[in-house]
C-alpha positions in Angstrom: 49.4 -24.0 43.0 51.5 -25.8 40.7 54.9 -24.3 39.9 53.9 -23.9 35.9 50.8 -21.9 37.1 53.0 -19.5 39.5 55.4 -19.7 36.1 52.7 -17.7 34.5 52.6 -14.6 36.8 56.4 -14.6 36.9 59.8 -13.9 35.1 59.5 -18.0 34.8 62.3 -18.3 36.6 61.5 -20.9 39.3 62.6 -23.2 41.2 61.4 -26.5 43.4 62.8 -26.2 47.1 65.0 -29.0 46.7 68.7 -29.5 46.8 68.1 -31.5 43.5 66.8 -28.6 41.5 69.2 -27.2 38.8 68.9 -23.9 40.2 70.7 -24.8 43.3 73.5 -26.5 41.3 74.8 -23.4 42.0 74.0 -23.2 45.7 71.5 -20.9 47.7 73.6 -17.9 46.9 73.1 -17.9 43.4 69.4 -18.1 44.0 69.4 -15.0 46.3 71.4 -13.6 44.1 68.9 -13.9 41.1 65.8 -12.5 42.8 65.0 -9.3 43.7 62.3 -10.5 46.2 60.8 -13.9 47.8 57.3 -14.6 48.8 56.0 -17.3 50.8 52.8 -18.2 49.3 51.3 -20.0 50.9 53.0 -19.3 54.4 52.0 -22.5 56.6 52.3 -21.9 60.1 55.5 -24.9 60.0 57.1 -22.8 56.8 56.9 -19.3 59.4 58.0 -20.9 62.6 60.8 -22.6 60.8 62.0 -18.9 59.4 61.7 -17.3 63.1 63.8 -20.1 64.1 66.5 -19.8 61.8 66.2 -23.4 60.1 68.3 -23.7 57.3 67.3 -27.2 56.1 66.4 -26.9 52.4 67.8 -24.5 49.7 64.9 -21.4 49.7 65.3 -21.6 53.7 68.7 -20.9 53.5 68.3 -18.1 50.7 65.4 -16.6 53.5 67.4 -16.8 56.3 70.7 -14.9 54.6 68.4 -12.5 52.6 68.5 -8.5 53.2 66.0 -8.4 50.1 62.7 -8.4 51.1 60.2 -11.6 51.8 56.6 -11.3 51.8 54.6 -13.6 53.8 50.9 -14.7 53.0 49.8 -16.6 56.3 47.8 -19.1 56.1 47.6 -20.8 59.8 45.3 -22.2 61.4 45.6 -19.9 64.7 47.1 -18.4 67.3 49.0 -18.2 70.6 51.4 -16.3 72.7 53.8 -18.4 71.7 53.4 -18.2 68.0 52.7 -14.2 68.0 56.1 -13.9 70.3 58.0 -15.6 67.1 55.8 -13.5 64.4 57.2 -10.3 66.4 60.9 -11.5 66.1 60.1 -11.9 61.7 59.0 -8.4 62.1 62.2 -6.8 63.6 64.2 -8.2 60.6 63.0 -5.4 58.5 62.9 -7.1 55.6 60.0 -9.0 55.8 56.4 -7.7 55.1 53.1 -9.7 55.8 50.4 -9.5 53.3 47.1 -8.5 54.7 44.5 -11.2 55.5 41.2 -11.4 54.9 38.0 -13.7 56.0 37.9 -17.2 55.6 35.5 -19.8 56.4 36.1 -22.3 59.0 35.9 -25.9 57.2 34.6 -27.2 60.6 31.5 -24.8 61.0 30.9 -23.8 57.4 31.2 -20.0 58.8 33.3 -17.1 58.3 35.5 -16.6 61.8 38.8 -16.8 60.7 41.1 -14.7 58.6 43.7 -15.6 56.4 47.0 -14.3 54.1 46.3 -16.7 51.7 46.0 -14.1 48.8 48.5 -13.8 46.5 47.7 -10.2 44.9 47.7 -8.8 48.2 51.3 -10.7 48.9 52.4 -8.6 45.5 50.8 -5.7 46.9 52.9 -6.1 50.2 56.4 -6.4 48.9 55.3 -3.6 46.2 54.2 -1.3 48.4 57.8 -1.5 51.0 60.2 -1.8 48.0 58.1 1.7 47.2 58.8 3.1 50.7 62.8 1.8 50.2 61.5 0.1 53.5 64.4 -2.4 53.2 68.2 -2.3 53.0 69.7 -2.3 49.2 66.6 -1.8 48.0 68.5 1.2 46.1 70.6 -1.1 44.5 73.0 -1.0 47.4 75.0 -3.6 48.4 73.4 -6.1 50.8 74.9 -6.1 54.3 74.8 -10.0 54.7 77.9 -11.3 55.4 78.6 -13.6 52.8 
């Protein structure tokens, strides 16, 4: 998706994940600061690891990583192993962070339906809906965030 078609189903308030954008004149605390959510859309299995990981190496990263507001994430890998699930559990413990639900997808290498993936984006918006709903997250009331800043 380009950044003008996500533009449409927005505030319009956007932003390239680059240091060079004029949003992050301001730094990555201005951003977080500005949104009441973040979604990950869609969530390659490289963009998830690098959050379980803590990499903090370009401006929306950073604004993930020190978030208390909550981050929906629309999967969209290619599989799974121990390894990769054992991360996926840590992102879970945060709290924060909600995982649209997936749904079947064909396999470009067999031309069949055997694979599932997040790569929805109503059902992303339905995810972080449906928590902010439950007040699943801290300073979803308005509150204060408890992120040392």
């Amino acid at each position: 998706m380009t950044l003008e078609a996500i533009r449409q189903l927005t505030t319009g308030a956007l932003a390239r994940d680059d240091w060079a954008d004029p949003v992050f004149v301001r730094g990555y605390r201005h951003f977080e600061q500005m949104s009441e959510c973040f979604g990950v859309f869609p969530a390659t299995l490289n963009s998830a690891m690098r959050l379980a990981n803590g990499v903090c190496d370009t401006p929306a990263m950073m604004a993930l990583q020190m978030t208390d507001k909550p981050i929906g994430i629309a999967s969209a890998f290619p599989g799974s192993n121990l390894l990769i699930e054992e991360k996926l559990s840590g992102l879970r413990k945060r709290g924060n962070i909600v995982f649209a639900d997936t749904g079947p997808a064909m396999r470009t290498s067999s031309g069949r339906y055997e694979a599932r993936t997040g790569f929805n984006l109503p059902a992303l918006f339905a995810a972080i809906n449906a928590a902010n709903e439950l007040s699943a997250f801290p300073g979803s009331d308005g509150e204060e965030s408890h992120v040392d800043r």
